[in-house]
C-alpha positions in Angstrom: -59.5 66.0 76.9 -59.5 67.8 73.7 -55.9 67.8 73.6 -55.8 64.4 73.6 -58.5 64.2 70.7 -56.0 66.1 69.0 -53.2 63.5 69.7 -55.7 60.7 68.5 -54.6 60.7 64.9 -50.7 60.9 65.4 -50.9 57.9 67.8 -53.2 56.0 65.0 -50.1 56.8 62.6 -47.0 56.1 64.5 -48.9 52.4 65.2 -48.2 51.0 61.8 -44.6 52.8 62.1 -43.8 51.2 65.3 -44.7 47.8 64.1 -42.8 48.2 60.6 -39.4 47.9 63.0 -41.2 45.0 65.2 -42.1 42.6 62.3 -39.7 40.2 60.4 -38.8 41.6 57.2 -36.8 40.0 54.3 -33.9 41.4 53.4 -31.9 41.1 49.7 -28.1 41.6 49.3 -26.5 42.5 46.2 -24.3 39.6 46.8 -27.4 37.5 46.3 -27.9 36.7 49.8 -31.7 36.3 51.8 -31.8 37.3 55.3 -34.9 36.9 57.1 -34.8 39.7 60.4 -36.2 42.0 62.7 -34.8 45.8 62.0 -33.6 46.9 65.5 -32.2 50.2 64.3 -31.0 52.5 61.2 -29.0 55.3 60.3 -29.0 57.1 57.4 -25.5 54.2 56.2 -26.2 51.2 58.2 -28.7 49.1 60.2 -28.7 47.0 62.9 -30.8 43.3 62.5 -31.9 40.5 64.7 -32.2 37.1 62.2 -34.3 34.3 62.9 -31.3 32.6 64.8 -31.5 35.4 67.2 -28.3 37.0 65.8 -27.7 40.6 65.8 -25.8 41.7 62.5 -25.2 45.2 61.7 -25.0 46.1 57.5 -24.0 48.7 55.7 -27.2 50.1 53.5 -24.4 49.8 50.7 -24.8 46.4 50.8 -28.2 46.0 50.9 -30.4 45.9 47.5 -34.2 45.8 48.8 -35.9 45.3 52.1 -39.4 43.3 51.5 -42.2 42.6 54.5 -42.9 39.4 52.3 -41.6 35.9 52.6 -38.9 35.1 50.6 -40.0 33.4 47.1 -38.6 30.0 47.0 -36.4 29.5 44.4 -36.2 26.6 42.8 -32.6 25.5 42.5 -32.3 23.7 39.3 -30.3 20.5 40.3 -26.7 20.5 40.4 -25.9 18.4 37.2 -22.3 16.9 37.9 -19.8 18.9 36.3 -18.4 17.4 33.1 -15.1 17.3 32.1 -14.3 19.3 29.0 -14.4 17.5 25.9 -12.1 17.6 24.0 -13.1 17.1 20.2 -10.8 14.0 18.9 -9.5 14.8 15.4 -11.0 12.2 12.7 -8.3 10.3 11.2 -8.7 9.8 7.6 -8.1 6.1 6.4 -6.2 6.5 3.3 -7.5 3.7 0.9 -4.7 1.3 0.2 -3.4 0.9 -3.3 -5.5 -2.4 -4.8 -2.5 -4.9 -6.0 -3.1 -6.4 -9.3 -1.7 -9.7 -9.3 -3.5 -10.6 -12.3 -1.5 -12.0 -15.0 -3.3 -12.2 -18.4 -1.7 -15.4 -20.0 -2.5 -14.6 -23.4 -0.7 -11.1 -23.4 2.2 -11.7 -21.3 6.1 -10.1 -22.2 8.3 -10.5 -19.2 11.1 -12.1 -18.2 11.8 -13.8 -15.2 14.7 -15.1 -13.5 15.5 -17.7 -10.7 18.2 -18.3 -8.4 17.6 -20.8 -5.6 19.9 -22.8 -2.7 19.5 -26.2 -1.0 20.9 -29.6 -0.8 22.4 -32.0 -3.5 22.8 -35.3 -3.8 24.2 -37.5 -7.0 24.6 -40.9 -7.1 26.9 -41.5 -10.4 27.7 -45.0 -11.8 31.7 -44.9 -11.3 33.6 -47.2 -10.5 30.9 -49.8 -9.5 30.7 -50.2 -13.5 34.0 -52.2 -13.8 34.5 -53.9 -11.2 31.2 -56.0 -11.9 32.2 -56.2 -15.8 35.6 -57.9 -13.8 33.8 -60.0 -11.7 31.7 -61.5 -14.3 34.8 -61.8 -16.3 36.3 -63.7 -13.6 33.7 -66.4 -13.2 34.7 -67.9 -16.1 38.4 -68.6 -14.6 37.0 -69.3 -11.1 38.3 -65.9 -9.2 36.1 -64.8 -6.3 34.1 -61.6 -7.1 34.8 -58.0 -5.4 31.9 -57.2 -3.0 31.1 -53.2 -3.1 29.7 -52.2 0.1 26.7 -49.8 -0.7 28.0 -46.7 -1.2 27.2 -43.2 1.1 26.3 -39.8 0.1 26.0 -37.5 2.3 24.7 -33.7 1.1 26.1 -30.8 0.2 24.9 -27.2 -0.8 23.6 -26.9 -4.2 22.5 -23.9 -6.1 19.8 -23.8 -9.2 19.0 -20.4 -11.6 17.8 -19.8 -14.7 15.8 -17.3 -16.8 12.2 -17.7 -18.9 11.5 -15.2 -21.3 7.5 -15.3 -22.6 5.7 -13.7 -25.2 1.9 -14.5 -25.7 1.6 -18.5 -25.7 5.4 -18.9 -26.1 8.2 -19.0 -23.6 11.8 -19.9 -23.9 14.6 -19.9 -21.7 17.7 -21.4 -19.8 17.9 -23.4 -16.3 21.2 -25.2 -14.3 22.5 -26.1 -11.5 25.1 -27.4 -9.6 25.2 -30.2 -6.8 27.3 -31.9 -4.6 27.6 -34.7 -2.1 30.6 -36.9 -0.7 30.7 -40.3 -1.1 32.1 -42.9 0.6 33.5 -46.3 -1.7 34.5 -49.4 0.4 34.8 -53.0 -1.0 36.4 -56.3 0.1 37.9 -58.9 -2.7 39.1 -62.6 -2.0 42.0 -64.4 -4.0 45.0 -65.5 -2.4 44.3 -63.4 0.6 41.8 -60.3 1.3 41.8 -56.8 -0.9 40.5 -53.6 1.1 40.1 -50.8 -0.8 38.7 -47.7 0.9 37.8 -44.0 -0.1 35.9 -40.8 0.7 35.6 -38.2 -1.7 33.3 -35.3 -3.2 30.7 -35.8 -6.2 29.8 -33.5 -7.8 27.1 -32.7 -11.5 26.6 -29.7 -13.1 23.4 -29.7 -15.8 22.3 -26.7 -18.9 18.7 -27.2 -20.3 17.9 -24.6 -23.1 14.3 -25.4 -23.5 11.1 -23.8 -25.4 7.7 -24.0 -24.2 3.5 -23.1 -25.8 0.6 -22.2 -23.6 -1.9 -25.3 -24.7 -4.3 -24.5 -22.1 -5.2 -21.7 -19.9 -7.9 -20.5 -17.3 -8.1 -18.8 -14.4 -6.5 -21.6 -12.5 -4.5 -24.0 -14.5 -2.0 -23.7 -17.2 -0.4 -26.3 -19.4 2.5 -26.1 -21.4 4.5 -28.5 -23.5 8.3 -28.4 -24.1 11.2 -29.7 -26.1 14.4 -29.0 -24.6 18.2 -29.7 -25.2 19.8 -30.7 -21.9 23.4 -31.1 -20.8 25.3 -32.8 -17.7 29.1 -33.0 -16.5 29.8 -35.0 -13.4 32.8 -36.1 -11.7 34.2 -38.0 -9.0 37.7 -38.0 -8.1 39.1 -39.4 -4.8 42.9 -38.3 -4.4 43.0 -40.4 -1.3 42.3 -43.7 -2.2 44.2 -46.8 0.0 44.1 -50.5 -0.5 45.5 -52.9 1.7 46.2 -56.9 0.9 46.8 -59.3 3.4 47.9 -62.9 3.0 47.5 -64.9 6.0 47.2 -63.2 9.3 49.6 -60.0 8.0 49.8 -57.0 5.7 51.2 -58.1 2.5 50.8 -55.1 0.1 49.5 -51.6 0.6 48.7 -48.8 -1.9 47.8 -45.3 -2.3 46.3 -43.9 -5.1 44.3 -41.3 -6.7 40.7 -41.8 -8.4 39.0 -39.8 -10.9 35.8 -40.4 -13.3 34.6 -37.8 -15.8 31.3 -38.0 -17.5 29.3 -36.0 -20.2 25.6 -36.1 -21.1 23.8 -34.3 -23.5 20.4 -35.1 -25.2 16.8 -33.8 -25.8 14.2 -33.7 -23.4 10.7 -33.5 -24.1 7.8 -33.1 -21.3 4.9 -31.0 -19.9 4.6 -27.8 -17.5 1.7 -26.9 -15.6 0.5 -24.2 -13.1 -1.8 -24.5 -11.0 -3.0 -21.5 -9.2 -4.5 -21.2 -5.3 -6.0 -17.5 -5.0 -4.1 -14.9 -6.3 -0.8 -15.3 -4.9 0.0 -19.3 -4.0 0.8 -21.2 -7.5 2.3 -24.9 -8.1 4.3 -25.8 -10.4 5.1 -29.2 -11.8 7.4 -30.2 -14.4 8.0 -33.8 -16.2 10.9 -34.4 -18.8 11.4 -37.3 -20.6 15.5 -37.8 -21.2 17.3 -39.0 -24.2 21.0 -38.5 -23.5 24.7 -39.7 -25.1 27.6 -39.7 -23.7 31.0 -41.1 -22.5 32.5 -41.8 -19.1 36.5 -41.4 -18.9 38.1 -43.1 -15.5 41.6 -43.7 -14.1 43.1 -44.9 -10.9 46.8 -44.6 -10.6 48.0 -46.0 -7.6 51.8 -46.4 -5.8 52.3 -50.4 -4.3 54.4 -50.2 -1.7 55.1 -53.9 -0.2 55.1 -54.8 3.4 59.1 -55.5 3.5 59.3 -52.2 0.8 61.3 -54.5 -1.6 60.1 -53.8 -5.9 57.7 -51.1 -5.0 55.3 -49.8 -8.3 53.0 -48.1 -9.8 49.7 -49.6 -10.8 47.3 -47.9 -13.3 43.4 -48.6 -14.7 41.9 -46.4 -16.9 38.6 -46.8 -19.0 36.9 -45.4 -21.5 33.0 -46.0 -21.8 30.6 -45.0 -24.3 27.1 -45.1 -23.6 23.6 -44.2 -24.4 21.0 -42.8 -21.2 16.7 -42.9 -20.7 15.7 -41.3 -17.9 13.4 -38.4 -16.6 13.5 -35.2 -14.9 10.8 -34.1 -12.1 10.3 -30.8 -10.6 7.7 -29.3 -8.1 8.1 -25.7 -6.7 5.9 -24.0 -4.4 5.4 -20.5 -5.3 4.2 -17.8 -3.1 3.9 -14.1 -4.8 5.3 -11.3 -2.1 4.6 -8.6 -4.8 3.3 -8.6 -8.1 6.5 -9.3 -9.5 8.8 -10.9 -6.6 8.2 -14.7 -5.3 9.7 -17.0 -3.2 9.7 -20.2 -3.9 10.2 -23.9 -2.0 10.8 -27.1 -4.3 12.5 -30.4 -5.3 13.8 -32.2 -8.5 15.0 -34.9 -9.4 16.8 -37.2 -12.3 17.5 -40.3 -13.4 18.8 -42.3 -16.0 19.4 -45.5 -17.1 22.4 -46.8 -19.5 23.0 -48.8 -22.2 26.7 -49.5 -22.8 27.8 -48.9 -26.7 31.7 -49.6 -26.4 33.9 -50.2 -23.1 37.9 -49.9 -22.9 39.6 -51.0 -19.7 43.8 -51.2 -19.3 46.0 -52.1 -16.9 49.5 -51.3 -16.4 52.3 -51.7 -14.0 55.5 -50.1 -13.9 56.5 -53.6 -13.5 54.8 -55.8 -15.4 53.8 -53.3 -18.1 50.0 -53.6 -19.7 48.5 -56.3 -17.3 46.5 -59.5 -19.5 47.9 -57.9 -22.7 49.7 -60.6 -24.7 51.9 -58.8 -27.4 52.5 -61.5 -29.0 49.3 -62.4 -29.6 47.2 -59.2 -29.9 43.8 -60.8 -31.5 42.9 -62.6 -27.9 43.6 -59.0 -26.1 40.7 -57.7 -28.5 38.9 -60.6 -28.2 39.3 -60.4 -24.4 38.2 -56.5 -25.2 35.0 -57.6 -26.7 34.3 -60.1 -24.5 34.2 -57.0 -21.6 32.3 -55.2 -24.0 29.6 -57.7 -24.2 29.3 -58.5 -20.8 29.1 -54.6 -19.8 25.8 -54.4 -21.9 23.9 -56.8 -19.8 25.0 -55.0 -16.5 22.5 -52.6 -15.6 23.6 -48.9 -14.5 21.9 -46.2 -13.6 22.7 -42.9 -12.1 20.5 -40.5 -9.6 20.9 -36.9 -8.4 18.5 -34.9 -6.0 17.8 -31.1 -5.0 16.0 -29.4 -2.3 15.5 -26.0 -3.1 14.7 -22.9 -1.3 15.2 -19.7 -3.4 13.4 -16.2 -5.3 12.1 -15.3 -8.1 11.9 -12.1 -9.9 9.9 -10.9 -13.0 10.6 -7.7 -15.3 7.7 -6.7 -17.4 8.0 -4.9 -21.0 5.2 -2.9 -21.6 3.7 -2.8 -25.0 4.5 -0.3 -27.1 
C-alpha cells in the first residue's frame, strides 16, 4: 500500500504523456504543407502518423518545421486573380507635323514666270475653196450656167498642241502663247452643164497661231482677278489636197476625168484686245476665262493644177486655177481653263478655245489656164473686158459672206518659277 502511494505521482505524470501521443496534433512542413494526425511513434529522425483519412505516413523530423496541439489557422487564400499576360509597353509614335503649304499668291508682289504646254484635239474650218466657186456661180447666173452645189464639208480631229509663257511683275504681265491644230477634211461637190461634174477630195487642214500680248492687274481680291490686254496675234493656215479627182459624164458614160493637186495658203495677223479673269475656288481650284476681240489682215493664195485625161485618151491637158485674195477679218478668241494646283508651283490644267472670224474681201484674182486653150475667158485682144470681168468678180466676192472657225480641247501642265526679291 505505501508503495503504491509512492507510484501515485508518476502515474498522475505519465497521464498527460500518454495522451500527448493519443490526441490529433497539427503538424507544419517546411514545404508549407498542414497535416492534421495522431503521432503513433518517434525516433530521435523520424515519426510515424495516422491522418484524419486514417493513413499511416511515416516523416523524416527533417522535414518537419513545428508540431502544434491546436487547430490549424485558416488561412485566408486571397483569390486567384487570373493571370495576366505581360504587357508589353507599345512605343508612342511621334506624329511629325506636316510642312503647312503656302499656296498663297500675293497679286500685288508677284515675279515669276510661268510656262504652259498642253495636248488635245483640233479642228479648223478655213474658207478655201468654197470662196470661188460661189463668186463663179454668181458669175454664172448672169449667162444662165447652173451653179456648183458643195456638199457640207467634214472635219474630222486631229491632235493639237498649245504652250506659251507669262512673265509678271507686280500688276503687269506679258508674254507669248501658240498653237498648232489639225483636222482632215473632206470636199465633195456636184456641177450641171452639158452633163454632171464630180469633184472629190480628202485632205489635212491644218493652222498655226503666235499672240504676243501684255496684260494689268485692274482688280484683285482674295477670289477674283481681272486683267485687261492688248495683244498682237498671228495665223498661217493651209489646206492642200494632192489627191483631188473630178469626173464628167455626158449622157449615161464617163466623158472626162482629172487628177489634180489642191493647195490654199493663208496669213493673218492683227491686234487683239480683251479681258482675263481668275476666279479662285479654295486655295488650289482656279478658272480662267479669256475674251479677245480680233482685228486681222491678210491674203489667201490658192491653186489647183489638174491633168484631163479623156475617156478615149485622145488631147489630154493640163488645167490650172489659181487665186489671189486679199482680205480684211473681225472675229473673237475664247478660252476657259480649269486649273487645279498639285503644288505650289505645278498645275494641271483642262480647257477649250476657240476662234472665229469673219471677212471682208478687199481685192480677188482668179485665172484659168489650159495647156490647150491657154488663159481660159481671157480675150487678148481685148484686155479692158478681162479686167472688167476681174472687177466684176471682185465686186461680187464682197457681198459673199466667209467666215472661218478652229477649235481646241486641251488637256495639259503648267509650271511656275519664282524670282525672289533681292
Amino acid at each position: 500500500m505505501y508503495r503504491f502511494r509512492l507510484l501515485l505521482p508518476f502515474v498522475f505524470f505519465l497521464i498527460p504523456a500518454i495522451s500527448l501521443y493519443a490526441e490529433m496534433k497539427t503538424i507544419y512542413l517546411k514545404n508549407g504543407q498542414v497535416i492534421r494526425a495522431e503521432i503513433l511513434q518517434q525516433t530521435a529522425t523520424s515519426m510515424t502518423i495516422k491522418t484524419t483519412e486514417g493513413k499511416t505516413i511515416q516523416l523524416n523530423k527533417s522535414e518537419i518545421n513545428t508540431v502544434s496541439f491546436n487547430e490549424p489557422a485558416k488561412v485566408q487564400q486571397e483569390e486567384k486573380k487570373p493571370a495576366q499576360a505581360e504587357q508589353i509597353p507599345i512605343p508612342q509614335i511621334t506624329e511629325v507635323p506636316k510642312p503647312i503649304v503656302n499656296f498663297h499668291i500675293d497679286q500685288l508682289k508677284r515675279n515669276d514666270l510661268e510656262i504652259y504646254f498642253g495636248l488635245g484635239a483640233g479642228r479648223y474650218s478655213p474658207e478655201t475653196q468654197g470662196l470661188p466657186v460661189q463668186i463663179q456661180n454668181k458669175v454664172g447666173l448672169a449667162s444662165g450656167t447652173l451653179p456648183t452645189v458643195i456638199d457640207k464639208p467634214t472635219h474630222s480631229p486631229e491632235l493639237s498642241q498649245t504652250y506659251g509663257a507669262i512673265y509678271t511683275w507686280k500688276r503687269w504681265s506679258g508674254g507669248i502663247a501658240g498653237s498648232y491644230l489639225g483636222n482632215r477634211s473632206t470636199y465633195d461637190s456636184h456641177s450641171y452643164a452639158s452633163g454632171m461634174i464630180h469633184s472629190t477630195g480628202s485632205f489635212p487642214e491644218r493652222q498655226s497661231s503666235l499672240k504676243n500680248e501684255v496684260s494689268f492687274l485692274a482688280f484683285t481680291n482674295e477670289r477674283f482677278d481681272l486683267r485687261p490686254t492688248i495683244g498682237y496675234q498671228y495665223f498661217w493656215g493651209q489646206s492642200q489636197d494632192t489627191n483631188i479627182s473630178t469626173s464628167y459624164y455626158t449622157g449615161n458614160s464617163l466623158y472626162l476625168y482629172s487628177q489634180g493637186v489642191m493647195k490654199f495658203n493663208e496669213t493673218l495677223k492683227g491686234y487683239s484686245i480683251g479681258l482675263k479673269a481668275t476666279i479662285r475656288m479654295g486655295e488650289r481650284w482656279e478658272n480662267r476665262l479669256e475674251y479677245h476681240n480680233l482685228t486681222l489682215s491678210g491674203n489667201q493664195d490658192g491653186s489647183i493644177v489638174s491633168a484631163l485625161v479623156p475617156a478615149n485618151l485622145s488631147q489630154v491637158a493640163f488645167y490650172r486655177q489659181w487665186q489671189n485674195i486679199s482680205w480684211d477679218a473681225k472675229g473673237f478668241h475664247l478660252l476657259y481653263r480649269l486649273v487645279y494646283r498639285v503644288t505650289p508651283t505645278i498645275s494641271i490644267y483642262a480647257g477649250f478655245q476657240f476662234y472665229e472670224w469673219k471677212y471682208s474681201l478687199n481685192s480677188d484674182q482668179q485665172y484659168l489656164y489650159s495647156s490647150k486653150d491657154g488663159l481660159i475667158g481671157v480675150d487678148l485682144s481685148n484686155p479692158n473686158a478681162y479686167l472688167v470681168q476681174q472687177k466684176l468678180m471682185e465686186a461680187i466676192g464682197k457681198t459673199i459672206n466667209s467666215e472661218s472657225r478652229s477649235a481646241i480641247l486641251e488637256l495639259g501642265v503648267m509650271k511656275r518659277f519664282e524670282f525672289l526679291h533681292q
